[in-house]
Backbone bond lengths (Angstrom), bond angles and torsions (degrees), N, CA, C in turn:
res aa  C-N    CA-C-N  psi(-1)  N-CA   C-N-CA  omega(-1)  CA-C   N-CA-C  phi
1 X - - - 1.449 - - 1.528 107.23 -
2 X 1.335 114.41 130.42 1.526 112.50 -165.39 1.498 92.80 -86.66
3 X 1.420 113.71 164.29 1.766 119.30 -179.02 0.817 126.24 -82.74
4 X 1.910 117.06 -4.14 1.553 127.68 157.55 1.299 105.42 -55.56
5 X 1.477 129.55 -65.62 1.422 142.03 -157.77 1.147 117.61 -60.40
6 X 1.727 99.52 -46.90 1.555 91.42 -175.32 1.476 121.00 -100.86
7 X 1.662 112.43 10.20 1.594 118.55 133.74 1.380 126.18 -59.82
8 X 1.433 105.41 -62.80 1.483 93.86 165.45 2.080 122.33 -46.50
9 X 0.803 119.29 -59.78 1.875 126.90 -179.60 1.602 92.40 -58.78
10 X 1.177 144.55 -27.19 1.496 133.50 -163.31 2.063 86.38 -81.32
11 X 1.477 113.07 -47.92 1.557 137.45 -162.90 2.099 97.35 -54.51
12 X 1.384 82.45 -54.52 1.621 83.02 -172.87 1.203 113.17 -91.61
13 X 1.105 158.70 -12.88 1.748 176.71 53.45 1.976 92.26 43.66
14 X 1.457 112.76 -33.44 1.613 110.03 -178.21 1.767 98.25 -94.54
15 X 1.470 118.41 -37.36 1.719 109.90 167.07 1.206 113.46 -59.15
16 X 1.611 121.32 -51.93 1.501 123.57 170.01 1.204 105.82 -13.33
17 X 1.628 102.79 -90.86 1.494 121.52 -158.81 1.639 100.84 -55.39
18 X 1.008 113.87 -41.13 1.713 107.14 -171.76 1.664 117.06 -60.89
19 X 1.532 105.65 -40.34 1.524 124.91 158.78 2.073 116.18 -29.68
20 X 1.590 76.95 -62.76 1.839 95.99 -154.34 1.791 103.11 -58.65
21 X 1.780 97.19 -16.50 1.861 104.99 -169.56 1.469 115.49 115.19
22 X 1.283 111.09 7.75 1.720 127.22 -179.83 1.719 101.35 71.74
23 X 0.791 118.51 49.87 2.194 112.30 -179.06 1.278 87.33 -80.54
24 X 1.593 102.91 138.61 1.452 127.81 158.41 1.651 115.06 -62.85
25 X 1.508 109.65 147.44 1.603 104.19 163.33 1.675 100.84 72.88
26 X 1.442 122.54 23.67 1.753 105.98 171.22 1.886 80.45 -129.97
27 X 1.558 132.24 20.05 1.722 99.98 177.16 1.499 121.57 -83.67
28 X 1.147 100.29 3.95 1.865 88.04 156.92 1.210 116.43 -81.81
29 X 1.119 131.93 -52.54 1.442 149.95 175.11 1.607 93.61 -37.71
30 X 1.123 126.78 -60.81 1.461 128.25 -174.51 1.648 109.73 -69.43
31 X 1.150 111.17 -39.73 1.845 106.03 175.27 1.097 108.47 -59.11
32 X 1.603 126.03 -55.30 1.051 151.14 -158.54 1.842 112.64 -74.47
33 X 1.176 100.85 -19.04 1.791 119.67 156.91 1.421 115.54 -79.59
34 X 1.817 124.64 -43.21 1.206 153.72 -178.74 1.338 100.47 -50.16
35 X 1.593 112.26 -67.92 1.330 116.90 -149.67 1.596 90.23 -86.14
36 X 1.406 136.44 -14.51 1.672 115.83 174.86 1.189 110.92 -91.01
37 X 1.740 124.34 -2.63 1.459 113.25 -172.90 1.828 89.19 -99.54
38 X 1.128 113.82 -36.85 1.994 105.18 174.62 1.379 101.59 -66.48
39 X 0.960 133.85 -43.79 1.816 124.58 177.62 0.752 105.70 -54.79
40 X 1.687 140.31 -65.58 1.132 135.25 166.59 1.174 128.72 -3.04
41 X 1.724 121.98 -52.68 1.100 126.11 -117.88 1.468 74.36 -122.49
42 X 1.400 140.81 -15.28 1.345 132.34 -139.85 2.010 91.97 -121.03
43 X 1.233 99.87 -45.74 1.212 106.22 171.24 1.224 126.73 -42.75
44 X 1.517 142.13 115.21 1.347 150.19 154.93 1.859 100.11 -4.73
45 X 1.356 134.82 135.28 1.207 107.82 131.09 1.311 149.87 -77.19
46 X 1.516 139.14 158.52 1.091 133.18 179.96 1.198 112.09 -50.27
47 X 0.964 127.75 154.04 1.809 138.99 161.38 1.385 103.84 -106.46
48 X 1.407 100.61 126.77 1.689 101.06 -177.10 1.351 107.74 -73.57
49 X 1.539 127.81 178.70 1.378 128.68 -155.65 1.304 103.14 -89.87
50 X 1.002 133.33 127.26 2.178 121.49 164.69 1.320 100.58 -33.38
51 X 1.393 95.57 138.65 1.737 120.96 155.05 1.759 93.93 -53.99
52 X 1.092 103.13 140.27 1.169 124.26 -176.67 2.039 90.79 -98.84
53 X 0.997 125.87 94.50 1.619 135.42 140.17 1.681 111.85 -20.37
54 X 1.437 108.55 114.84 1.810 102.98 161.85 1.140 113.26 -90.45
55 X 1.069 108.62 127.98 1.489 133.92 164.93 1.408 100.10 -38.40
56 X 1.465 105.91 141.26 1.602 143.10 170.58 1.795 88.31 -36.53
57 X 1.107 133.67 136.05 1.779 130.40 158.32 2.014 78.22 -105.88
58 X 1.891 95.34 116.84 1.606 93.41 152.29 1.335 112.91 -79.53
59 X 1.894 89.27 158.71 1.271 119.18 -179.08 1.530 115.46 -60.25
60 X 1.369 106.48 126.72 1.348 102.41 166.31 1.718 137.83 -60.38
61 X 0.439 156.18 146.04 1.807 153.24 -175.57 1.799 116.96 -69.67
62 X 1.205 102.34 93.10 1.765 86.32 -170.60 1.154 111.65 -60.90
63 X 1.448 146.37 175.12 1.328 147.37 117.95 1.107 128.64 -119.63
């Protein structure tokens, strides 16, 4: 874990807890909120998939 990250996750894991009312016995629960909302944030987003284009339907042949 580089010492950017887990300054940042120590930073928000300390708003967490300050948020929730300071309760004893929940700071994993709060890191562990920390470190998926900074991952989150660091991660590429997905690119949704291309519209898939329909194919030409050939013309039928009148007679």
């Amino acid at each position: 874990m580089t010492d950017d990250r887990q300054e940042r996750i120590r930073r928000r894991a300390h708003e967490i807890w300050e948020q929730a009312g300071r309760p004893e016995g929940a700071h994993m629960e709060h890191w562990d909120q920390a470190a998926a909302e900074i991952d989150a944030e660091v991660k590429p987003k997905s690119k949704a998939a291309p519209k898939k284009t329909a194919a030409a339907k050939p013309k039928s042949a009148k007679t």
